[in-house]
C-alpha positions in Angstrom: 0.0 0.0 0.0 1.1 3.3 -1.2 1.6 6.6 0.7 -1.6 8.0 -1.0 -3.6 3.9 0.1 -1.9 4.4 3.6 -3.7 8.0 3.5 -7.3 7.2 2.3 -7.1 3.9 4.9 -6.3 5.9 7.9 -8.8 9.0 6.9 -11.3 6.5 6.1 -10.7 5.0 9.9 -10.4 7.7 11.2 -13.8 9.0 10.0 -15.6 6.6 10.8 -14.3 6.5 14.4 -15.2 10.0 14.7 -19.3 9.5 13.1 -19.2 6.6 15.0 -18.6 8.6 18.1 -20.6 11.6 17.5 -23.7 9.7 17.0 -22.9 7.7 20.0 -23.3 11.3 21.5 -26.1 12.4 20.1 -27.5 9.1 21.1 -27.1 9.9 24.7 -27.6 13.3 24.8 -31.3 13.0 22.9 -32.0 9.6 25.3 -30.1 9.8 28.4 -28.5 12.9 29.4 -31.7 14.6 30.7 -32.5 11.7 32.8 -29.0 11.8 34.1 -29.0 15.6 35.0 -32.3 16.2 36.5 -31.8 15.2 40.1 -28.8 17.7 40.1 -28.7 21.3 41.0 -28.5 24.0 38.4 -24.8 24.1 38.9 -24.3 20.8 38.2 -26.1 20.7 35.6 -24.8 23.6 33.5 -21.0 22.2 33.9 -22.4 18.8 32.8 -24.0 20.8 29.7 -21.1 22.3 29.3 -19.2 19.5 29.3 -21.4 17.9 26.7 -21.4 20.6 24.5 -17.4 20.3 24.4 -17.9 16.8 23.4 -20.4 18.1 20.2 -17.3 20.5 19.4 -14.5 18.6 19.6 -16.8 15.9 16.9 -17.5 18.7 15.3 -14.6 20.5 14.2 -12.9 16.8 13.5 -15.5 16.4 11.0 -14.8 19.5 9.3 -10.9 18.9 9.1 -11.4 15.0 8.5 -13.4 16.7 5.4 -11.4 19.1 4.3 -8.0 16.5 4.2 -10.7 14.2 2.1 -11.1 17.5 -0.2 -7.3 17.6 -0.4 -6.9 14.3 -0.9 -9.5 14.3 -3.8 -7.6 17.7 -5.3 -10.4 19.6 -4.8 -8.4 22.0 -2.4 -5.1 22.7 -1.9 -3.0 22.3 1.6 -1.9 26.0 1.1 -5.9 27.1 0.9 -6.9 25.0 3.8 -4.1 26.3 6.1 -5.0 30.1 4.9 -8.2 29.4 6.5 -8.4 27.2 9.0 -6.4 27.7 12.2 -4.6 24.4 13.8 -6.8 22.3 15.7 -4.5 22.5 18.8 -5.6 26.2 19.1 -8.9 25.2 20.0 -8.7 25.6 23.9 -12.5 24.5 24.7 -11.6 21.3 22.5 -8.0 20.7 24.2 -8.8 20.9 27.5 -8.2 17.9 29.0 -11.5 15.2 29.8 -10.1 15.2 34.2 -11.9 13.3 36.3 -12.2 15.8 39.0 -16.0 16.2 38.3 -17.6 14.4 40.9 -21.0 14.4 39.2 -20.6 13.6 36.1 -22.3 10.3 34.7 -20.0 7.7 33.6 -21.1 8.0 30.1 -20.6 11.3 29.9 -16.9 10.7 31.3 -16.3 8.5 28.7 -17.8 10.4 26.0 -15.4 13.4 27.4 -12.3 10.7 28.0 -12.9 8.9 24.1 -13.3 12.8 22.2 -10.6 14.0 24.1 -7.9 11.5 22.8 -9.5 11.3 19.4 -8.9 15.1 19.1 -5.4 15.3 20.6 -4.2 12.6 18.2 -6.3 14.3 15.2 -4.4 17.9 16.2 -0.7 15.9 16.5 -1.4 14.5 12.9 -2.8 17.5 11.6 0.6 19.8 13.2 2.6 17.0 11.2 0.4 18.1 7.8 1.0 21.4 8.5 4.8 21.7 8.5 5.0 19.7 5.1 
């Protein structure tokens, strides 16, 4: 398998990892997440939305990269173009803060929603710093 195969194999994984994950999400946020939250108090429950929403924007902006290398890949943009508009993943600071366990009432799927989109993104913005220096 060639450089361009090796490419298209791990984009192709890797964007499926990331759908697979953001409908898990959206799974649990449309079925389970309320029912999680409600016995809380409002504080609570605004840092676990908060939380949740980081989740959604971590997914989110993966998506859009994962699709914008598939557009380079495909020639329909070029590198140069992408990286005049697009800043580097890593400066997203709501997306690279780290999942910590330090909140005590956070549901355990929640956690590992936060824990899983955490180390998909940080290993999405190492690859992506590589791209960007070639």
């Amino acid at each position: 398998m060639g450089k361009t195969g090796t490419t298209v194999f791990w984009l192709e994984k890797t964007f499926d990892e990331t759908l697979s994950l953001l409908i898990e999400a959206e799974q649990y946020h449309a079925y389970c997440f309320q029912q999680q939250v409600s016995h809380l108090v409002p504080d609570e429950r605004l840092t676990l939305t908060k939380e949740s929403l980081r989740v959604t924007s971590r997914l989110s902006h993966m998506v859009s990269w994962l699709m914008s290398e598939k557009a380079i890949l495909n020639h329909e943009i070029t590198r140069q173009d992408f990286l005049d508009l697009n800043p580097p993943l890593a400066d997203e600071t709501i997306c690279t803060e780290p999942a910590c366990d330090n909140i005590k009432c956070c549901p355990q799927a929640l956690q590992s929603l936060r824990k899983r989109s955490w180390e998909l993104f940080m290993r999405a913005s190492r690859i992506e710093g590589m791209l960007r220096k070639h």
